[in-house]
N, C-alpha and C positions, 0 to 999 in steps of 0.2 A: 373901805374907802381910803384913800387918801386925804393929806392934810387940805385938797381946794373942796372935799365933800366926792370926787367921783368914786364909782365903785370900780375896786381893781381888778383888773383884768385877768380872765382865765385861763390858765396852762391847762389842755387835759393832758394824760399820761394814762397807757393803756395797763387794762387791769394785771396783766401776766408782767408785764416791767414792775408794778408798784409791788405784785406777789416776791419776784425776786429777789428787789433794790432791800425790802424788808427782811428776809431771810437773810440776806448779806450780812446786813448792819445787825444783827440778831445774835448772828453764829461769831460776828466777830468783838461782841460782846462776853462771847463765851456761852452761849444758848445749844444747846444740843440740835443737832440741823434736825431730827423728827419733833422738838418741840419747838424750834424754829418754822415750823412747815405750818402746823397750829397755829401759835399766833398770826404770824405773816395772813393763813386765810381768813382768819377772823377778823380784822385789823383791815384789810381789803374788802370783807362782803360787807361792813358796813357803810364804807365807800362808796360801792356799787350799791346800795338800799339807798343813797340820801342821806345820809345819818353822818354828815362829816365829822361833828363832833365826837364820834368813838372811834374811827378814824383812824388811818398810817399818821396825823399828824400827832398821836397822842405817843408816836417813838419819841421824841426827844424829852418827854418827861419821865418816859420810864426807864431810859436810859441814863439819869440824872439819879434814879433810884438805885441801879446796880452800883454806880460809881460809888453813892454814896454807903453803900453797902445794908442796903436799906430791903434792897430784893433782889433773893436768891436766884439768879442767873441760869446756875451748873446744877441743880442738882431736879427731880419730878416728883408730883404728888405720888402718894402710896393712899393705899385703899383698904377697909378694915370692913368685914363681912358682918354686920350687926345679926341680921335674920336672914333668912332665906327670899323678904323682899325686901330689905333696908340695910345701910351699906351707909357708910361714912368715908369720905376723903379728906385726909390730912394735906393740904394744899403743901406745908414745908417752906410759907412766902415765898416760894414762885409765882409765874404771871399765872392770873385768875382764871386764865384762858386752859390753860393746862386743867385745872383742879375741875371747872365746869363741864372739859370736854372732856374726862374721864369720869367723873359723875353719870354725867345722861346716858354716857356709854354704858356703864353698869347698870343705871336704871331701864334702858331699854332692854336688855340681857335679860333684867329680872321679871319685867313687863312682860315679854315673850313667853315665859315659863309661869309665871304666877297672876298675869294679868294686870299687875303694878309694880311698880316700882320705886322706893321712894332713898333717895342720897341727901344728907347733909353735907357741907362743906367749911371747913373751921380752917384758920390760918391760912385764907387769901388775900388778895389782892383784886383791882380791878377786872373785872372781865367784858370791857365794853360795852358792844351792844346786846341787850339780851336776846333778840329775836334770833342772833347764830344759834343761840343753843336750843329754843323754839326748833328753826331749821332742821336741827341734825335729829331731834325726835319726827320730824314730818318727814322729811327724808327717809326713816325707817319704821313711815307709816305708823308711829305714834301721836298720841294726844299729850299734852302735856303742861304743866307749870312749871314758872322759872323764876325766882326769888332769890332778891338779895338786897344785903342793908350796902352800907356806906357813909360816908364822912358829914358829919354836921353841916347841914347849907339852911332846912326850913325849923323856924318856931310850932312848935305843937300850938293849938288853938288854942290862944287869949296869952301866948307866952309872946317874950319878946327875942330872946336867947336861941343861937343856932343849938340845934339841939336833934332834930329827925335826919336823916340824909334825904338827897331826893334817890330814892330807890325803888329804880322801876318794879314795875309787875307785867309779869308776860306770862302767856298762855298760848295754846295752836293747837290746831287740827285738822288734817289732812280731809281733804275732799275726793272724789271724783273727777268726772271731767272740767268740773271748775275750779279755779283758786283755791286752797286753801286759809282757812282764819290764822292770821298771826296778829296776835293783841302783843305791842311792846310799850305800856306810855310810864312816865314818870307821875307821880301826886303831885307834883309841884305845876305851876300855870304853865313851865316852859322846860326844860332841862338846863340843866347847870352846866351843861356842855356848849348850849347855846352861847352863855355868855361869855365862856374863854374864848370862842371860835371869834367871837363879835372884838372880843378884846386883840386877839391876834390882827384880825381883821382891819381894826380901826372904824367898827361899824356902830353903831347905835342901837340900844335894843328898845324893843317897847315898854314905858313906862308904869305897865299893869304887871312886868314879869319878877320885881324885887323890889327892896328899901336899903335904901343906903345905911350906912352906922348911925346917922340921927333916927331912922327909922321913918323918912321921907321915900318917896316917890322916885325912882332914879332912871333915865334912859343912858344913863355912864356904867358900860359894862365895868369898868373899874371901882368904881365906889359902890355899883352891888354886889360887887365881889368881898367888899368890905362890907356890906350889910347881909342882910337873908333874903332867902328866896321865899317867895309867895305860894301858899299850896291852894293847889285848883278846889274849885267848893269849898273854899272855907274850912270847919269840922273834919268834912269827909277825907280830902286832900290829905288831912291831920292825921287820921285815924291810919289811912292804909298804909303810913309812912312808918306807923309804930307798929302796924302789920307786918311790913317787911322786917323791923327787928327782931319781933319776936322769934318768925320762923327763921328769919338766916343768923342773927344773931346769939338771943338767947339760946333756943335750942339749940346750936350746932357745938357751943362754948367758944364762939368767936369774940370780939368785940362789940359792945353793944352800948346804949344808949349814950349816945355820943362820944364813945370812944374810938370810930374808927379814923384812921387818921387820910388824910388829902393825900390823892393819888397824886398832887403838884408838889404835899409837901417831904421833902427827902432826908426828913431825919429822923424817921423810926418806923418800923413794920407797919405797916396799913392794920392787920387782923381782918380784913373782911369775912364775911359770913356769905351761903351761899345755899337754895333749899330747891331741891330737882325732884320733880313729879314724871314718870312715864308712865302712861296708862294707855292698854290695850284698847281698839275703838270697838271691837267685834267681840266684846263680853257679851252684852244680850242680845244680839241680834249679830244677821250677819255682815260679814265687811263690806258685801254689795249692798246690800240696804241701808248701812251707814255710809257710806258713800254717797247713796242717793238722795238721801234726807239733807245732807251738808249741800247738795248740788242745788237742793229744793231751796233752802232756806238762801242759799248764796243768789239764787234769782229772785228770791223775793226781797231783799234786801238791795238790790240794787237795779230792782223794778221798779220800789215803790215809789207812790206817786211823789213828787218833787216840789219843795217848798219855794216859795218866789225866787228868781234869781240863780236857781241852781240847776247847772243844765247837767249834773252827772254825782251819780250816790256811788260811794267806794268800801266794800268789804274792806275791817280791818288787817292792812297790810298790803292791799292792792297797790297802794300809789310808790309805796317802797317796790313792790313785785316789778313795775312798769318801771319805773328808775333804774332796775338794775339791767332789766334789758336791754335799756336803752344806752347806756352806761360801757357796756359791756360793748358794745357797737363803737359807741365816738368816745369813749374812754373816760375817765374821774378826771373831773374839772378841781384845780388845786389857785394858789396866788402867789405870786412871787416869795413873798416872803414865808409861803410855807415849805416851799422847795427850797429857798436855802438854808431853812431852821433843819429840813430830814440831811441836805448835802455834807452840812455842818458835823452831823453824826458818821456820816459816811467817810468823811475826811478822819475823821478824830479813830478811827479804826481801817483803814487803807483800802476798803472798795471802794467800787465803782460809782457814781454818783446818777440820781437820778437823771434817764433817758426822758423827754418828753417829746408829745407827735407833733409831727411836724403839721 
């Protein structure tokens, strides 16, 4: 919104321009153009899912990282064969997105051969959205989980002290002729993404999603920036937050109980932690039968009978599935001022600036 309260108006910009303009400003960072290719479509497919918060608009922060020399630009994660189904990735603070999408890669490798798969991930960084990496195991007809900690935003239950990250937890599973499941949510009531996107924005967020530094009620994405986020359910919220430490943190030997640091803030290595599952669907039964059973239970879940008021029930992940289709057609709707915070990158390294449709 603007300072009279309207909400600002939308540029869209087709998906294969924002693939590009990203690659550009990527490579002329010094980003290898095959790991430039990477982030660029990960960075986009959360775009096209609805998910602006993980977003081409989160280049100019990690841009502010390389400068400050905070994240490794030039150089790619390596890969360390623990067992014959486990496997660790040394990220080398590169983008997150690298060390994730060589992870799942070996995990489905191993999946194929052994029926599972299982990668930890030590010295990374952000890697967006999780459901990309969900994606690339369905994609290759795997099942899978996707885990990872991050930077202090929620209080563990009865604390007052940032102290859990909100770190999503995400899972998938390929289906048949219907959808497949993609579970991506955060423990927290809202994503912490939500409120910088609000804060760029100049939007207002709902007063159930944080507390400010007195530890009041706040709809000023600014001053919940300065207080903590709220974790969904209470305890529960609590619990799967320090879940996600455990497995991406402790185990991997990343950063952990509140030591990862803010992908916003650029003066010392992130350390994020990062825990990859691929698991064969056709272990006990066969692939068509499992196919089927997901088709079964995907009609019956969004068959069932309907609570007042609700005129449509959505397998997790359909409403992002439908978004990007759609998306994909009339292009990712952006705000002025997010197009000249990515042009601004673009200038500060001599390409070309984003195109948008006319």
């Amino acid at each position: 919104m603007d300072d009279s309260g309207v909400q600002a108006p939308k540029i869209n910009v087709h998906s294969t321009e924002a693939q590009h303009f990203v690659e550009a400003v990527l490579k002329g960072n010094g980003v290898p153009p095959e790991n430039a290719a990477v982030i660029a479509r990960c960075l986009v497919q959360a775009d096209l899912r609805g998910v602006d918060t993980h977003g081409i608009n989160r280049i100019p922060s990690y841009m502010a990282r390389i400068r400050q020399g905070v994240l490794n630009a030039i150089d790619s994660p390596t890969l360390n064969q623990i067992t014959p189904a486990v496997a660790q990735v040394d990220g080398n603070n590169t983008f997150g997105f690298l060390g994730a999408h060589m992870g799942m890669q070996r995990a489905i490798e191993m999946a194929q051969i052994y029926g599972i798969g299982m990668v930890s991930v030590k010295h990374s960084n952000h890697f967006g959205m999780s459901a990309w990496v969900v994606q690339q195991a369905i994609d290759a007809g795997m099942m899978s989980l996707v885990f990872t900690n991050s930077s202090p935003a929620l209080p563990v239950w009865g604390g007052k002290e940032k102290l859990m990250g909100v770190s999503p937890i995400a899972c998938g599973a390929p289906a048949g002729k219907e959808k497949p499941f993609i579970l991506d949510m955060a423990p927290s009531v809202a994503a912490r993404g939500k409120i910088y996107k609000a804060k760029r924005r100049g939007e207002k967020i709902p007063s159930d999603w944080a507390l400010d530094a007195e530890g009041r009620q706040t709809d000023d994405p600014s001053a919940a920036l300065e207080g903590v986020m709220l974790p969904m359910g209470g305890p529960k919220g609590s619990a799967l937050s320090i879940m996600m430490d455990v497995f991406s943190g402790v185990l991997s030997g990343s950063a952990f109980a509140g030591h990862v640091t803010n992908p916003y803030d650029p003066s010392k290595p992130a350390d994020v932690g990062h825990f990859l599952v691929a698991i064969k669907p056709d272990l006990f039964m066969s692939l068509e039968d499992f196919k089927d059973r997901m088709d079964f239970l995907y009609k019956r879940v969004v068959g069932c009978e309907k609570m007042a008021g609700v005129e449509r029930i959505y397998m997790p992940g359909e409403i992002e599935q439908e978004t990007e289709q759609r998306r994909l057609k009339e292009g990712i709707p952006y705000v002025q001022a997010e197009i000249d915070a990515l042009n601004e990158e673009a200038d500060r390294v001599g390409v070309g600036r984003l195109e948008v449709m006319q």
